[in-house]
C-alpha positions in Angstrom: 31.5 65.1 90.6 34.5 63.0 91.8 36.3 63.7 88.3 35.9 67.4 89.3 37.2 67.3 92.5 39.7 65.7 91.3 40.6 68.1 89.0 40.5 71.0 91.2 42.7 68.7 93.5 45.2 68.7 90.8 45.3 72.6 90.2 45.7 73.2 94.1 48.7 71.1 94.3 50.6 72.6 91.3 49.7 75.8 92.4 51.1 75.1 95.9 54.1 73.2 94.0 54.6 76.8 91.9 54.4 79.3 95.2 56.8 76.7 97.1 58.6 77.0 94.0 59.2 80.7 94.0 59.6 81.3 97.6 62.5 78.9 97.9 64.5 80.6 95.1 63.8 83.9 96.5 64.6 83.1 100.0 67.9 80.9 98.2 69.0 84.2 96.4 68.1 86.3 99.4 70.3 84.5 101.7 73.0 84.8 99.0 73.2 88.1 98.3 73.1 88.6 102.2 76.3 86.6 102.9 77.8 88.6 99.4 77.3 91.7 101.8 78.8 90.8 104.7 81.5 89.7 103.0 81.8 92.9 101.1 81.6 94.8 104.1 83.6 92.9 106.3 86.7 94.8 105.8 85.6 97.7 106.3 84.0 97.2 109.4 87.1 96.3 110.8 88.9 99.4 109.4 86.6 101.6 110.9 87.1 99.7 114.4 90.2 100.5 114.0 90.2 104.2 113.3 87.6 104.7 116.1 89.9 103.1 118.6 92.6 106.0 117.2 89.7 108.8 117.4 88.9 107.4 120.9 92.4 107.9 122.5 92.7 111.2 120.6 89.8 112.8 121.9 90.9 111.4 125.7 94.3 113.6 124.7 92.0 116.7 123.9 90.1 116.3 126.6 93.3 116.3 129.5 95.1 119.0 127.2 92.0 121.4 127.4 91.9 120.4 131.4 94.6 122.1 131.4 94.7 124.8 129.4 92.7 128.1 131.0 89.8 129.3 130.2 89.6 133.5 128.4 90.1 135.3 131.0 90.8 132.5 134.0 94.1 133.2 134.0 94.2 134.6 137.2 91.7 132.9 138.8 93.9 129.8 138.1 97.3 130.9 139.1 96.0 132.2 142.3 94.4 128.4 143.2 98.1 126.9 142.1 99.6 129.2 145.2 97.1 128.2 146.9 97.8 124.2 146.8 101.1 124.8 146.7 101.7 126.6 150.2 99.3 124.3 151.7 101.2 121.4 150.2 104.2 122.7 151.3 102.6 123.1 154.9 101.7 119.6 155.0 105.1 118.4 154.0 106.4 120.5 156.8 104.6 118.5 159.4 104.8 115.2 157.9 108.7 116.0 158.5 107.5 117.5 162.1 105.9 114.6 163.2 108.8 112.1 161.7 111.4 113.8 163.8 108.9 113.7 167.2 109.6 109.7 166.1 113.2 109.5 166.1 113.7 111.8 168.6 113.8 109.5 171.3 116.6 107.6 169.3 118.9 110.3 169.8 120.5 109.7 165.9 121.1 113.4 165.7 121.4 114.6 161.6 120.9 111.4 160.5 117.3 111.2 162.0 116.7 115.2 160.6 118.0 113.8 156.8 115.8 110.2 157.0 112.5 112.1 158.2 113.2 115.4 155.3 112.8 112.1 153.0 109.9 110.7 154.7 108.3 113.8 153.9 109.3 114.4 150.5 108.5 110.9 149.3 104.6 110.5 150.0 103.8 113.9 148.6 105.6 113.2 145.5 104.6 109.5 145.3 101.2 110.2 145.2 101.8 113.1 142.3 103.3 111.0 140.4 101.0 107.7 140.7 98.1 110.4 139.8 100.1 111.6 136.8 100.8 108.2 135.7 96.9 106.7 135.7 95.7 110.1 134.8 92.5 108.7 136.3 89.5 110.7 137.9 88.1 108.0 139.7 91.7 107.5 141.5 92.3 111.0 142.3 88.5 110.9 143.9 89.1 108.1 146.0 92.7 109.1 147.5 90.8 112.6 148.4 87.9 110.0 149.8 90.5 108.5 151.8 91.9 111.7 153.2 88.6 113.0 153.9 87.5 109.7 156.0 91.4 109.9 157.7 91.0 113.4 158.8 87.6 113.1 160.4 88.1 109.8 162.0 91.6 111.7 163.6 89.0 114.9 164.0 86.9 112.7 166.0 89.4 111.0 168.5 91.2 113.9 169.4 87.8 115.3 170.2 87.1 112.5 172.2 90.7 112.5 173.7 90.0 116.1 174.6 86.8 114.8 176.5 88.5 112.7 178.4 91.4 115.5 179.9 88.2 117.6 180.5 86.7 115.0 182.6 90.1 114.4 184.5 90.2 117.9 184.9 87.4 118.1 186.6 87.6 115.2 188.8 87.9 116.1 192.2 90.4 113.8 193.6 91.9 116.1 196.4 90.6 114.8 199.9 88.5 117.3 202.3 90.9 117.1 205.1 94.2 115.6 206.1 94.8 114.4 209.7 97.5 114.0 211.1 99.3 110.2 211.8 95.8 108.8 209.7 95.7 107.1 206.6 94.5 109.5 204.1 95.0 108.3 201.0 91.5 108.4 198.5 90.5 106.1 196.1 92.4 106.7 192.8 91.9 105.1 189.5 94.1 102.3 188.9 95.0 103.4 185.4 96.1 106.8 184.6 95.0 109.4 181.8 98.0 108.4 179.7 97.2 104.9 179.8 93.4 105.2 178.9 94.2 107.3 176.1 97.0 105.4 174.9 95.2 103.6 172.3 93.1 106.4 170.9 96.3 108.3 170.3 97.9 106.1 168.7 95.1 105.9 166.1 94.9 109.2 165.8 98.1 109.9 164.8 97.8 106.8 162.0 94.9 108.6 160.6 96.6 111.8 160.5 99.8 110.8 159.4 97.7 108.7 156.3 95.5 112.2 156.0 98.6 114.4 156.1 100.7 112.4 153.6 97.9 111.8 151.1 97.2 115.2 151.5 99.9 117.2 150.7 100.4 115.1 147.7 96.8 116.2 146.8 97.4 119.4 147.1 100.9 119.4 145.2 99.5 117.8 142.1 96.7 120.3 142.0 99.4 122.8 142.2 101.3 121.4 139.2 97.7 120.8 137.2 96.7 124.1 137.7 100.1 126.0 137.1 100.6 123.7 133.8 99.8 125.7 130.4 99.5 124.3 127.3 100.7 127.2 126.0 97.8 126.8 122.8 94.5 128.6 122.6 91.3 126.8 124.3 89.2 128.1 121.5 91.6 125.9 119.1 92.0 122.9 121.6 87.9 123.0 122.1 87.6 122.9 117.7 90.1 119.9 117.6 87.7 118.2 119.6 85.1 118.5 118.7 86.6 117.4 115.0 87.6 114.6 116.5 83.8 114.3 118.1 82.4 114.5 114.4 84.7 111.9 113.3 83.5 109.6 116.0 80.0 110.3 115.1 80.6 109.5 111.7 82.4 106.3 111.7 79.9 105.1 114.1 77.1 105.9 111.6 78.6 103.9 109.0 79.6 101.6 111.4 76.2 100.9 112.2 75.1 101.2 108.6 77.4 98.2 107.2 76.5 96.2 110.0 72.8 96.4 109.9 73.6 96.2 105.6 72.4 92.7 104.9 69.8 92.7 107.7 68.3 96.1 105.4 68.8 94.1 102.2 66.8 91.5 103.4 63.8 93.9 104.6 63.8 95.5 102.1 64.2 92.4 99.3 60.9 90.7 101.0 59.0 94.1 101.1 59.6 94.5 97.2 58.7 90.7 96.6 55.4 91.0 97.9 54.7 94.5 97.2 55.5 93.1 93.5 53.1 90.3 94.2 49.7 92.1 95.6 50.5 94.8 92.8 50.3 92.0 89.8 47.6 90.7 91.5 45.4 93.5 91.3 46.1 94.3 88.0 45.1 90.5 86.7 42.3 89.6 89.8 39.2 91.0 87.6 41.0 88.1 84.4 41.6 85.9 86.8 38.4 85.5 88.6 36.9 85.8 85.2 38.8 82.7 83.9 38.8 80.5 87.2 34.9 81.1 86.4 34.5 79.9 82.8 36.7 76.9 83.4 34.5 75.8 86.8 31.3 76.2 84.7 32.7 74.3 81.8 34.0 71.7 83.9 31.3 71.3 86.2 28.1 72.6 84.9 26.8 72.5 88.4 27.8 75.7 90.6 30.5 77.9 89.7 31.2 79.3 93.2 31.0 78.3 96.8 31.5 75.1 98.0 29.5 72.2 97.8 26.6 72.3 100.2 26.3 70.1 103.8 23.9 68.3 105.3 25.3 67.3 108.7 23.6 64.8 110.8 24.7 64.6 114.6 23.3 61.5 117.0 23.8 62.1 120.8 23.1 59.1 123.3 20.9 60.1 125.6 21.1 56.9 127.7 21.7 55.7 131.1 25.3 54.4 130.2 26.4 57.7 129.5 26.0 59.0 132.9 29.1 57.3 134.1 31.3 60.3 135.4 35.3 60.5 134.2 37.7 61.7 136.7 37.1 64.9 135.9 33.6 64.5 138.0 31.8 65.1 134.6 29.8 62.9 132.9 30.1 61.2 129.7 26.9 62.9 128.4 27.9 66.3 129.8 31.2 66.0 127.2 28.9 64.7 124.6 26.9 67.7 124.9 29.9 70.1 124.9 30.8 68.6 121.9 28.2 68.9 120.1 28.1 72.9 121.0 31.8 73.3 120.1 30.6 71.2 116.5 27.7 73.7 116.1 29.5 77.0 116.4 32.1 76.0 113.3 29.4 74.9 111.0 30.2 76.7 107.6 28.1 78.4 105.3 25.4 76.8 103.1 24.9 73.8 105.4 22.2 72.2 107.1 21.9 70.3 110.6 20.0 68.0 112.2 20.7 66.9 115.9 18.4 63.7 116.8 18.9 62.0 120.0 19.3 58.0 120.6 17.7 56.4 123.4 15.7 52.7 123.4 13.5 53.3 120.3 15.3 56.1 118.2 13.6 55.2 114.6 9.7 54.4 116.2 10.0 57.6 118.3 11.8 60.2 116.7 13.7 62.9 119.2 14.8 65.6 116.9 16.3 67.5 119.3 17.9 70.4 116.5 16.9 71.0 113.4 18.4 74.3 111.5 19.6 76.0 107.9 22.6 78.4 107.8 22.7 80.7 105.1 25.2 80.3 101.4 26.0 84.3 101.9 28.3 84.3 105.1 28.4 88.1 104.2 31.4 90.2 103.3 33.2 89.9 106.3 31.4 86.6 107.5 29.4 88.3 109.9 26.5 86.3 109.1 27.7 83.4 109.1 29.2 84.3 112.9 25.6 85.5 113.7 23.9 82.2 112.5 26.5 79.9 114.3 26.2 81.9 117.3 22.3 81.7 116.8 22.1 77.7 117.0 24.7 77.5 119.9 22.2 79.4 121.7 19.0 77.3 120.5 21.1 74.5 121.2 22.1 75.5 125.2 18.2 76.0 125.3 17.5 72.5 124.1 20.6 70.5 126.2 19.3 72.3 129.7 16.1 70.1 129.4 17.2 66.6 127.8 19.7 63.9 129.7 20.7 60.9 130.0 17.6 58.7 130.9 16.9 56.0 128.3 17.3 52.6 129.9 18.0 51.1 126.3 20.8 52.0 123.5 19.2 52.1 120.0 21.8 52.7 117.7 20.6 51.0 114.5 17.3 52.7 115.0 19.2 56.3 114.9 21.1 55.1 111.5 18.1 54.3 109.8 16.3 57.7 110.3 19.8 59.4 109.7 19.5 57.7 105.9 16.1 58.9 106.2 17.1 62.5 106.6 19.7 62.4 103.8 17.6 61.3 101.3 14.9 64.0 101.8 17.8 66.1 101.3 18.8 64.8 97.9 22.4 65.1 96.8 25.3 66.9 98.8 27.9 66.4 101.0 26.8 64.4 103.9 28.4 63.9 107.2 26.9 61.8 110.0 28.6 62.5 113.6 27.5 60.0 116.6 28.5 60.9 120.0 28.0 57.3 122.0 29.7 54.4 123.2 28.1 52.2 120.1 26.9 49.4 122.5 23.5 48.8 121.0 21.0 46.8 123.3 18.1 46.0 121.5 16.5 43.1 121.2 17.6 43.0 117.4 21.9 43.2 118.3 22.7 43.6 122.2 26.4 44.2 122.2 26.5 44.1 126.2 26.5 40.4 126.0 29.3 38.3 127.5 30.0 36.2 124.6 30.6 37.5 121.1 28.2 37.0 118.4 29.1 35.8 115.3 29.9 38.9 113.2 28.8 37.8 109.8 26.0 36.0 110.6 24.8 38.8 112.6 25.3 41.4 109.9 23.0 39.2 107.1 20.5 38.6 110.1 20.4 42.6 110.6 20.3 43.1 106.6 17.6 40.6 106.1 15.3 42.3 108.7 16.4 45.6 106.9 18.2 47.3 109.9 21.4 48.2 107.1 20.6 51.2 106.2 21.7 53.0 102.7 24.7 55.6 104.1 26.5 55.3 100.7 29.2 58.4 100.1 28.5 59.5 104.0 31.1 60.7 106.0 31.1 59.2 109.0 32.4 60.3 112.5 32.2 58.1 115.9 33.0 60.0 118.7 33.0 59.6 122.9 33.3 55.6 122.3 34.5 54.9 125.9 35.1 51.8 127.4 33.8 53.3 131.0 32.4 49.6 132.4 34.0 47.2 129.8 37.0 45.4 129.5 39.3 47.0 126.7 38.7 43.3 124.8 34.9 43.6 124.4 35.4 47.2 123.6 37.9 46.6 121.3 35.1 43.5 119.5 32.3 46.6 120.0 34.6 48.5 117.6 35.6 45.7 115.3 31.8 44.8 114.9 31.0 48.6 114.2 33.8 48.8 111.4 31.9 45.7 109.6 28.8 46.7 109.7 29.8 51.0 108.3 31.3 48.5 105.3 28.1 46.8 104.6 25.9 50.2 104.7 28.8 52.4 102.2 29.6 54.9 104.5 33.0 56.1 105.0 33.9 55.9 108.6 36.9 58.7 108.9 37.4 57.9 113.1 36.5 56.1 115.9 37.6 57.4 119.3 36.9 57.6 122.8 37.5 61.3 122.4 35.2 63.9 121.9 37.4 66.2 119.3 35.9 68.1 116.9 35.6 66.5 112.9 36.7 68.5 110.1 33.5 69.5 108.3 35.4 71.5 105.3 38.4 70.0 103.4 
């Protein structure tokens, strides 16, 4: 049997040797050929940047030339809107200068004032016509009008208040009733007069206007222009060059796109024909294949020639006092053991057989089989039998576990290893595995491992195998699991284990762990 394994050992590695193989030259060659690509298509990636940039400022020079250019038929329509900015442009200018020349006025500096303020209001209008020309900018031209819409309400709303004010004065009685003669008649007047509470407001007001006025007419005379400017071409054959220039743009960015996502394609699609390639061969050779793999198992072994080799699983839970100490967790050692064992249960595989016996203070004389059951070799097409038998002994299992615990004042361990040999030779050949979930310190009157001082190992071993408590566990697999030290010092633990390691030597098994955890053992390989 071990010369078979063996063998079967030896053809899972080279064929895990040949796929590593194969994968590693394909991915080599497929990371190749995807750095050839982006090399290849490096240039022309950068070309097309290029001639997108040139589309891009293109189609921005369509777009203001057919702005500009009227509509069939809107002739009219347009040069009737470019009189209108214009005159109103022209107003605005007109008081701009106005209200420059109320400012010099009082300087008295004759034509040279009337010259100075004909520039002052020449030089806003056009300044802002030309800084809109210049950035050609849609948001800019939306916030100067912002601007003069926010300056001409604010001035809108202080004169309105300014006007409130006169009203109120105007209505102010502050004529007395009567005048006598050689008396004091004199009312109460306010100490500040309507000129000097209004002083303030005005002069904000005529800020905002000025700012409103100035921006304004340049506004308007740059709509003028804009609306009397003509191309002088057709806005059919502007609107076609555009949307030329629009196909272009869509078509370089298609291939843009294209080259770029080139080697990330290649790859998709060089892995989607490898293992298309792959399931496709093997379905054309599965029925020889399974057909050979067959022959050769039943000429090598001459046993079985599928499934896998059957288990008889053995599982010993302590069901003593000791293993009611409780963790920091607030559960008990027991209540993990027990979880364990429930977790172990429901990943039992097919074709497998276990038996759950308990230890407590006279495990061999009084047998406590707490679990006793046999799952099926057919775990059914899509396993769902196996899934119904595993889920069928966790549920016997939470049945049995709500009426046992941890009671047993004494901790037979070598009693529990003599009926597990028992139980695996009524079995006859298979794989065995033996699982014990206990703190392995035995207190019998035969081996007490609670003492203070240490036994002599060896002579304690031939004294156990000369009253015949080394039992025959040859070839078993053997798991020790929730060994805490809760109670101990970590030296006598550490001599509990020690002594333990000995003694699995002496009976043949192979002890594969020995932790203070409860994790779950690897039935399968």
């Amino acid at each position: 049997m071990n010369w078979y394994q063996e063998t079967l050992g030896h053809g899972e590695h080279l064929g895990h040797e040949a796929a590593e193989h194969i994968a590693r030259i394909a991915d080599e060659y497929c990371a190749h050929e995807r750095r050839f690509i982006e090399l290849e298509n490096e240039p022309r990636i950068n070309e097309l940047h290029v001639e997108g940039r040139e589309l891009v400022g293109r189609k921005r020079e369509w777009e203001e030339l057919l702005r500009r250019t009227p509509r069939p038929g809107d002739g009219r329509n347009r040069r009737m809107r470019a009189a209108i900015c214009a005159v109103i442009g022209l107003l605005l200018t007109f008081v701009a200068f106005w209200f420059s020349l109320l400012s010099f006025e009082p300087f008295r500096l004759g034509w040279t004032a009337r010259l100075v303020c004909i520039g002052i209001a020449l030089i806003t209008p056009y300044a802002v016509h030309e800084l809109l020309e210049a950035w050609n900018g849609e948001h800019l031209l939306k916030g100067i009008i912002t601007i003069v819409f926010l300056a001409a309400v604010s001035g809108g709303a202080l004169l309105a208040g300014i006007r409130a004010d006169l009203l109120a004065r105007q209505v102010q009685d502050i004529s007395p009733a009567v005048v006598i003669d050689g008396e004091n008649s004199a009312t109460d007047q306010p100490h500040e007069s309507f000129y000097e509470e209004t002083r303030d407001a005005m002069r904000l007001l005529m800020v905002l206007l000025a700012l409103a006025i100035d921006l304004g007419a340049g506004v308007a005379i740059h709509r003028a222009v804009e609306l009397a400017d003509n191309s002088g071409q057709d806005f059919r054959q502007i609107q076609a060059e555009l949307d030329a220039v629009n196909e272009g743009l869509r078509e370089i960015v298609a291939e843009l796109t294209s080259r770029t996502n080139g080697p990330a394609q290649f790859e998709a699609r060089f892995w989607r024909d490898f293992y298309r390639a792959m399931l496709t061969q093997s379905k054309k050779r599965a029925v020889s294949k399974i057909l050979g793999i067959s022959l050769c198992l039943i000429l090598l072994s001459g046993a079985r020639a599928f499934g896998a080799e059957k288990l008889n699983l053995v599982v010993a839970l302590d069901l003593t006092a000791s293993e009611g100490i409780k963790g920091h967790d607030g559960r008990s050692q027991f209540e993990n053991n027990t979880a364990a064992v429930e977790k172990l249960l429901g990943s039992l595989p097919a074709d497998s057989k276990v038996t759950v016996i308990g230890i407590t203070d006279d495990s061999l004389g009084r047998p406590y089989i707490l679990l006793s059951a046999t799952i099926s070799d057919d775990p059914g097409y899509f396993g769902e039998r196996l899934a119904s038998a595993r889920r069928q002994v966790v549920l016997a299992w939470r049945k049995q576990a709500s009426r046992i615990g941890a009671t047993a004042k004494h901790t037979d361990i070598l009693g529990a290893l003599l009926l597990a040999s028992e139980l695996f030779r009524r079995e006859g050949p298979e794989k065995r595995v033996l699982v014990l979930y206990s703190d392995m310190r035995n207190t019998t009157n035969d081996l007490n491992l609670e003492l203070e001082t240490a036994p002599n190992m060896q002579a304690s071993l031939r004294t156990l195998d000369r009253q015949g408590l080394v039992p025959n566990l040859r070839g078993v697999v053997t798991f020790v699991l929730g060994a805490d030290a809760a109670g101990v010092q970590v030296r006598r633990w550490n001599r509990v284990k020690q002594f333990w390691d000995s003694y699995f030597v002496e009976t043949g098994a192979v002890l594969r762990c020995y932790s203070s955890l409860n994790e779950l053992p690897k039935l399968e390989p």
